[in-house]
C-alpha positions in Angstrom: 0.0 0.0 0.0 2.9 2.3 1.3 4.1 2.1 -2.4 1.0 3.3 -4.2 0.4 5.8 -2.4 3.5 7.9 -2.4 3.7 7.2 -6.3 3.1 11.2 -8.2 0.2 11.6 -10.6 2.3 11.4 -13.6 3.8 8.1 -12.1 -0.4 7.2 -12.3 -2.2 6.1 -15.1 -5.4 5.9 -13.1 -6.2 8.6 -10.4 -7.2 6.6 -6.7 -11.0 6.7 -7.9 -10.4 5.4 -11.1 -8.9 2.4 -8.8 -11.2 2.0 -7.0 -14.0 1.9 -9.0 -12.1 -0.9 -11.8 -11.2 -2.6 -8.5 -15.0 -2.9 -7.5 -16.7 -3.1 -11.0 -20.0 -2.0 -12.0 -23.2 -2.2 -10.4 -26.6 -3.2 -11.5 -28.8 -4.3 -8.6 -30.5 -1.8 -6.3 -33.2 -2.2 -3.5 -36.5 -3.2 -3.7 -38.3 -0.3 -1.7 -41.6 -1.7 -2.4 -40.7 -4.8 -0.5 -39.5 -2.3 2.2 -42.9 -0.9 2.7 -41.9 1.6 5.9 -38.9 0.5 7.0 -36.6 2.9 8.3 -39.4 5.7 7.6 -41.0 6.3 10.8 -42.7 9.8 9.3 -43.8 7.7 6.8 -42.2 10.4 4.0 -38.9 11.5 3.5 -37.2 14.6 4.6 -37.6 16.5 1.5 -40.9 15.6 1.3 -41.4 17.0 4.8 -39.8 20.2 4.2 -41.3 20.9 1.0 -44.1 21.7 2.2 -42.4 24.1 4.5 -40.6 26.3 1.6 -41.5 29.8 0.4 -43.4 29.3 -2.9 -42.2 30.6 -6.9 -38.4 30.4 -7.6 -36.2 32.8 -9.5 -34.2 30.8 -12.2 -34.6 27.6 -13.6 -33.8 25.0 -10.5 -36.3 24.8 -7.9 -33.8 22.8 -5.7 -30.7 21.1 -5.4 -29.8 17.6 -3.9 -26.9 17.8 -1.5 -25.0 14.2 -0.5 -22.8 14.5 2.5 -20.7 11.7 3.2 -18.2 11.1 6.2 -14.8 9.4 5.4 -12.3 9.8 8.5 -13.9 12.4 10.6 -14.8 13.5 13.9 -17.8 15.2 12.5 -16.7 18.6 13.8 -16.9 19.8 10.6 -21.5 19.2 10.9 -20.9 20.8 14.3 -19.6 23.7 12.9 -22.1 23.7 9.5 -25.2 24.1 11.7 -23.7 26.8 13.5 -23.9 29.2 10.5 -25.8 31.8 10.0 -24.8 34.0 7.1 -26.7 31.8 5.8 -28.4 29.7 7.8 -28.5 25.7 7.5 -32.3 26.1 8.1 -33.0 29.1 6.0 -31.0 27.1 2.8 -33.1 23.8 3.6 -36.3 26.0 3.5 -35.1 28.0 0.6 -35.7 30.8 2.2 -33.3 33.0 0.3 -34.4 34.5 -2.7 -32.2 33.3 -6.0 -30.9 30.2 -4.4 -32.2 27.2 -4.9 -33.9 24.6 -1.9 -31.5 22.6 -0.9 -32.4 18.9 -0.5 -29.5 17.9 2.1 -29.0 13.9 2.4 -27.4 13.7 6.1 -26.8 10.7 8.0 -27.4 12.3 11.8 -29.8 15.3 9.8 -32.3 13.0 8.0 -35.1 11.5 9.2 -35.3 8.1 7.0 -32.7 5.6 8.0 -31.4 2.4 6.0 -31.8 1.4 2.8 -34.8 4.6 2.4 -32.0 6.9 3.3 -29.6 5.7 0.2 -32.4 5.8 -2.3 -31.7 9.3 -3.4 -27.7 8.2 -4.0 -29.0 5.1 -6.0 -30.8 7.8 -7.8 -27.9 9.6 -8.7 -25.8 6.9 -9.9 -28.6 6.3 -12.3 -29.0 9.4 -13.4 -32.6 9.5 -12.4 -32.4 12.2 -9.1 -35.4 15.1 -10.1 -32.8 17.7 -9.7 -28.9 18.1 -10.1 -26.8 17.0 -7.0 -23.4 18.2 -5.2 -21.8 15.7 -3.2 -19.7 16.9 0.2 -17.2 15.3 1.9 -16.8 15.6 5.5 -13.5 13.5 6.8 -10.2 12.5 4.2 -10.6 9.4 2.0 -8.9 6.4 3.1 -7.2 3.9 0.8 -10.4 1.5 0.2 -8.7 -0.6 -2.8 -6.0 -2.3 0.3 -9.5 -2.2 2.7 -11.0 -4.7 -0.3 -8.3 -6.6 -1.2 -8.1 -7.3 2.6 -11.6 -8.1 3.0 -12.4 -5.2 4.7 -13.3 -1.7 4.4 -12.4 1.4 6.4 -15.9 4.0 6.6 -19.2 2.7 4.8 -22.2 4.3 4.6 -25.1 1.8 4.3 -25.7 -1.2 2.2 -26.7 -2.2 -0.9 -26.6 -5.6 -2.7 -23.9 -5.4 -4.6 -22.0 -8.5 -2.9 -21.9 -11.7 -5.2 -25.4 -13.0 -6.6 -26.6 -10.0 -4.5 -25.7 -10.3 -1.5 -25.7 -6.9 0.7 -22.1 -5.3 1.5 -21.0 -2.2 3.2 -20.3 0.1 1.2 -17.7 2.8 1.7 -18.3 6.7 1.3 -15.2 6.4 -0.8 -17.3 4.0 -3.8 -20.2 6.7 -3.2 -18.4 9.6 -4.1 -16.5 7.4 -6.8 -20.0 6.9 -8.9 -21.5 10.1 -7.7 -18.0 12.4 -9.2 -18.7 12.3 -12.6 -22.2 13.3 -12.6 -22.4 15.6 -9.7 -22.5 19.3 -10.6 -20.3 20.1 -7.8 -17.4 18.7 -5.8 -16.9 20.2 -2.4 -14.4 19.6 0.6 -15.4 20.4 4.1 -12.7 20.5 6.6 -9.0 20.3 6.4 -9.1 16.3 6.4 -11.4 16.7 3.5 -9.5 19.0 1.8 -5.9 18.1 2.2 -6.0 15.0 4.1 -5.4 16.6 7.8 -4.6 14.5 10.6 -5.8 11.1 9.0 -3.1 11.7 6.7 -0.8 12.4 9.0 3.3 10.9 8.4 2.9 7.1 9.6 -1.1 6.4 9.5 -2.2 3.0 8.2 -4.9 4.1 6.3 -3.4 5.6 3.0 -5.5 8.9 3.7 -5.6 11.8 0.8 -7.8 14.5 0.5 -10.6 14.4 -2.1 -8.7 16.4 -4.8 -5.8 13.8 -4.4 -8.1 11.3 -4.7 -10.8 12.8 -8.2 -7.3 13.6 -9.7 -6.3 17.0 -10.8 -8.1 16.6 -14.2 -11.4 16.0 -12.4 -14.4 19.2 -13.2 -18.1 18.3 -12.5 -20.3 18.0 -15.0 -20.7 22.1 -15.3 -16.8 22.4 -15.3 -16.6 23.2 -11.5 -12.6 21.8 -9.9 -12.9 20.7 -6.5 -13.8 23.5 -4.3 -12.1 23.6 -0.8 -13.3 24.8 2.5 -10.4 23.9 5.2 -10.3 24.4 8.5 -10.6 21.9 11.9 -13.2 22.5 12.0 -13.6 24.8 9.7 -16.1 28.4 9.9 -19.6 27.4 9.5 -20.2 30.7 7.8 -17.1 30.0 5.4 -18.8 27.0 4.2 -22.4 28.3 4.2 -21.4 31.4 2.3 -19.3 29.3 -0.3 -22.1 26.8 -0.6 -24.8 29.9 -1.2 -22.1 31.3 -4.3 -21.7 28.2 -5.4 -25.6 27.8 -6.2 -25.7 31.1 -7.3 -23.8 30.3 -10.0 -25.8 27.1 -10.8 -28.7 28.9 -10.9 -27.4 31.0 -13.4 -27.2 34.2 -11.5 -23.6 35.0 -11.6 -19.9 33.9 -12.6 -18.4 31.2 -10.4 -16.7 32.7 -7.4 -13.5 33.8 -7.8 -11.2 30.3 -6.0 -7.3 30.5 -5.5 -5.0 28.0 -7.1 -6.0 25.6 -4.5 -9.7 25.4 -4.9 -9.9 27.5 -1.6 -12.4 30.7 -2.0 -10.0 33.7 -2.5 -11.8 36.1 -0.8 -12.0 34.0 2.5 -8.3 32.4 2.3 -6.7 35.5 0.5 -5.1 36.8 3.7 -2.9 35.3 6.6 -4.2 35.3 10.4 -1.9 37.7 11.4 -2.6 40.4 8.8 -6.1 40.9 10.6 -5.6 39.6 14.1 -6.7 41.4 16.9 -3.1 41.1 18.9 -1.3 41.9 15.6 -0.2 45.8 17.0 1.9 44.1 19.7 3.7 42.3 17.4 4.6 45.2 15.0 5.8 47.1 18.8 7.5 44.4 19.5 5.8 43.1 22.8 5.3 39.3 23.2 3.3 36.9 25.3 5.5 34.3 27.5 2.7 32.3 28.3 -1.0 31.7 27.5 -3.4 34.4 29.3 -1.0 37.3 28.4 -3.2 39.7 26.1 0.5 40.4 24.2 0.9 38.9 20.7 1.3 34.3 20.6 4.1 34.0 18.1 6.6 33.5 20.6 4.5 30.7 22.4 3.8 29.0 19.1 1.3 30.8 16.7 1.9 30.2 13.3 -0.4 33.1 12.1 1.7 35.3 9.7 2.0 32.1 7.5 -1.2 30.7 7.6 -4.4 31.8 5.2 -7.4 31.5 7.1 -9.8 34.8 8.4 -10.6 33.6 12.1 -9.7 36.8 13.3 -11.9 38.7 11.4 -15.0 36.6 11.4 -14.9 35.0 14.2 -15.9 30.9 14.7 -19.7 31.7 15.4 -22.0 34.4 15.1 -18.8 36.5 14.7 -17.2 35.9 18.1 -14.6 33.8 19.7 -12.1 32.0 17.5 -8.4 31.2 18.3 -6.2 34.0 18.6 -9.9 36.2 19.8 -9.9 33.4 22.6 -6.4 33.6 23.6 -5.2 30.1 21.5 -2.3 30.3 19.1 -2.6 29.4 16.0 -1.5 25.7 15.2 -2.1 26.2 10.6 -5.1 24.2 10.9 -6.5 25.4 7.6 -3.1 24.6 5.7 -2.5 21.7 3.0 0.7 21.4 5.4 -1.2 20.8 8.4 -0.2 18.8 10.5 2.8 17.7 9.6 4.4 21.1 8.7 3.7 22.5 12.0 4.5 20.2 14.5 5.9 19.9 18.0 3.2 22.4 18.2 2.5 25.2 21.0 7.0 25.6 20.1 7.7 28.9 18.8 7.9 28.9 14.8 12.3 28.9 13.9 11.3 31.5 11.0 10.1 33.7 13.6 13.2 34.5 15.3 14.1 36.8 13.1 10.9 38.9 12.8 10.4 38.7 16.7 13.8 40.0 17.2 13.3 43.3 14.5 10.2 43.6 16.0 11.5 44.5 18.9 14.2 47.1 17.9 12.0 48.7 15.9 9.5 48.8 18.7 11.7 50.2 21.0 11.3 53.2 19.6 7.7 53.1 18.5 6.2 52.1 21.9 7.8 55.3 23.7 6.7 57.6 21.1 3.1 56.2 21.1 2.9 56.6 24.8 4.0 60.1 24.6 1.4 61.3 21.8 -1.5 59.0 23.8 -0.8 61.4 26.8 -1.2 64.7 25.0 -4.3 63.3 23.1 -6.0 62.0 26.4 -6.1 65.7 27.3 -8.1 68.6 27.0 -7.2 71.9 25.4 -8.4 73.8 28.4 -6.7 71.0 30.7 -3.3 72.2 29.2 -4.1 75.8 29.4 -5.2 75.3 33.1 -2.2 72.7 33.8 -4.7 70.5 35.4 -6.9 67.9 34.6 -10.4 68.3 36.7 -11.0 64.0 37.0 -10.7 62.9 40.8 -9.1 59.5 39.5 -6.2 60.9 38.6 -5.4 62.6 42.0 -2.1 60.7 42.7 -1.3 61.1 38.4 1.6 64.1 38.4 1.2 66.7 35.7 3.1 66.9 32.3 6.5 68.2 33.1 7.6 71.2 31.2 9.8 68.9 28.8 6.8 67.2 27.6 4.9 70.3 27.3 7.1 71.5 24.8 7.3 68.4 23.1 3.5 68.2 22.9 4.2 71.9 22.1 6.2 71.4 19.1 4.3 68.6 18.1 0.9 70.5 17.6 3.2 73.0 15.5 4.4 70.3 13.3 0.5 68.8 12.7 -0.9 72.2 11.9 2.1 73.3 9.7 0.2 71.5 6.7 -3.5 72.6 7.8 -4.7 74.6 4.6 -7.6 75.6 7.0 -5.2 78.5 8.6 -4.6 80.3 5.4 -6.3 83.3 4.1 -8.1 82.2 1.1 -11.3 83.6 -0.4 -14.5 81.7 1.0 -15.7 79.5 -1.4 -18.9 79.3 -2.8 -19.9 83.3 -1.5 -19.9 86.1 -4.3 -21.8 89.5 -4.8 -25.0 89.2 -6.4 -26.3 92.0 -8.5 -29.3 94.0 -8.2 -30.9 92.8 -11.1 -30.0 89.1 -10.0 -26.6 88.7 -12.2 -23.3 88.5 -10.9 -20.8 91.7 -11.4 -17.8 89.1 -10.7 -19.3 85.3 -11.1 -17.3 82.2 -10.1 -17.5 79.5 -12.5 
């Protein structure tokens, strides 16, 4: 196994799927639901039929909803914890179609659903077909593990129900690796939820037995759905439930024909999430350009010096938050471990150790902040005074009693300072007033202004 899996695409003729799929053969046999009766239905309808009902009526654009498979390879499921706390959109309001010019989403969720067994895999038999009612995206949750050594072992490492597609139709587990297999080439979109999805993650890790990859690595680098969509990526353990929502809602924007596809970087991650590195919008950031560093966790000073990888890392924690716009790592008072990076976590481990590459930006951090620091602290001193507080050399608040006055060197720095930040204010100068003029008699100008 060790073998196959460290060979490069070009040393490939087949990508992993491609494998996988000539490894398993085609299938022909699918259950008989009429023999099912109500098995596994105990609403006696399936969810979409349930929430149909529920949904806003009309639709702008030519899909009135969109099937959406969610399978789980090797997961914690952190990454539906974090889904159902979005809310730019909402899980709910995207199930009930509830925003104009996206279509209803008809999710297929193992915990979500209401149907169990073979009712809940009908919609996937469906889709292999080609008979589903609308088009479908499948999502991963979790890396794909190497299924071809699972077979040829007489195992398999993650299924996701039955069918009978053992020998003269027997039923066999099958693995949400062979679903997403015969559901790629149809689908309409590919998506990856979660850095174990996306570039393998801790699954992956140097050393694991299971020949994880992440879903690009295993559709191949040629791979585009059916509407010439690559595999998008969402990464992140777990990643932002409004990052995924909000990619999800562009995504079907552009099925529905209302719009370009999103703009994507070079690894399938949305640019305008993933353009920028933690650090450039973290909330401790200023004490790292003055130089000022935590020594252990609680300080409020900046992490990179008690191992936060943010200035290398693309991910926008800081600036949105992990729910409803609050908390998050660095927000919390965590360091950033790259979570969100295709190097993750191999590329950042012993982790919580200061970064080597930081040395050197800690260290001219600090010389130049040397001199910042001092210099901010005098200009916050004159600004948290009054005008009439410096003419009366006083300040009037009974909290600051026991605080001494500012001596007659700062005044005349504060002094020369004012001089300096009026020199360039055009307000001072004698200039005509505009927009004033004398008006004639007879209502004409003697001397107009044009």
């Amino acid at each position: 196994m060790a073998d196959r899996q460290t060979r490069t695409p070009r040393q490939q003729d087949r990508t992993p799927a491609e494998e996988l799929l000539e490894e398993l053969g085609p299938v022909d046999r699918y259950h008989d639901y009429e023999s099912l009766g109500d098995f596994g239905m105990p609403a006696r309808a399936m969810t979409d039929d349930l929430l149909s009902g529920m949904t806003r009526p009309g639709r702008f654009g030519p899909l009135e909803k969109v099937h959406a498979f969610w399978f789980a390879g090797a997961s914690c499921d952190g990454c539906s914890v974090a889904v159902t706390g979005g809310t730019t959109p909402s899980l709910e309001s995207m199930l009930l179609g509830a925003h104009p010019g996206i279509p209803r989403i008809a999710l297929h969720h193992p915990v979500l659903n209401v149907e169990s067994g073979a009712h809940y895999l009908r919609a996937a038999e469906q889709a292999v077909l080609g008979e589903l009612d609308a088009p479908y995206v499948v999502i991963l949750e979790g890396s794909i593990m190497d299924e071809v050594a699972a077979w040829r072992a007489g195992g398999y490492w993650s299924a996701q129900g039955e069918e009978p597609w053992g020998p003269d139709g027997e039923l066999r587990p099958v693995s949400a690796t062979e679903w997403i297999a015969r559901l790629a080439p149809k689908a309409a979109a590919m998506i990856a939820i979660g850095t174990c999805a996306t570039w393998g993650g801790v699954p992956a890790a140097e050393g694991n037995p299971t020949g994880a990859m992440s879903l690009m690595d295993f559709l191949g680098k040629d791979y585009r759905s059916v509407l010439g969509v690559p595999v998008v990526n969402v990464p992140g353990c777990p990643p932002i439930g409004d990052n995924f929502n909000e990619t999800v809602a562009a995504v079907l924007y552009f099925l529905q024909g209302f719009g370009p596809l999103p703009e994507f970087d070079e690894l399938g991650r949305p640019a305008w999430l993933f353009g920028e590195t933690v650090h450039r919008r973290c909330v401790r950031g200023a004490y790292y350009e003055e130089g000022v560093f935590a020594e252990e966790f609680g300080d409020p000073e900046c992490l990179v010096e008690i191992g936060c990888w943010g200035p290398v890392v693309n991910c926008n924690i800081t600036s949105r938050g992990m729910i409803n716009h609050v908390g998050g790592c660095m927000n919390a008072g965590g360091a950033c471990i790259g979570c969100t990076m295709p190097g993750f976590p191999d590329k950042f481990t012993p982790f919580y150790k200061r970064p080597p590459g930081s040395l050197a930006s800690t260290t001219a951090s600090r010389m130049v902040g040397s001199l910042i620091r001092p210099l901010r602290k005098f200009s916050n001193n004159n600004l948290n005074r009054e005008v009439r507080w410096d003419r009366q050399g006083a300040s009037p608040s009974a909290f600051s009693r026991e605080k001494s006055e500012p001596s007659a060197l700062a005044d005349v720095g504060h002094r020369f300072y004012d001089k300096v930040r009026r020199a360039n204010d055009t307000g001072r100068n004698d200039a005509d007033v505009w927009g004033k003029r004398d008006e004639a008699p007879a209502g004409g100008s003697p001397n107009p202004r044009v």
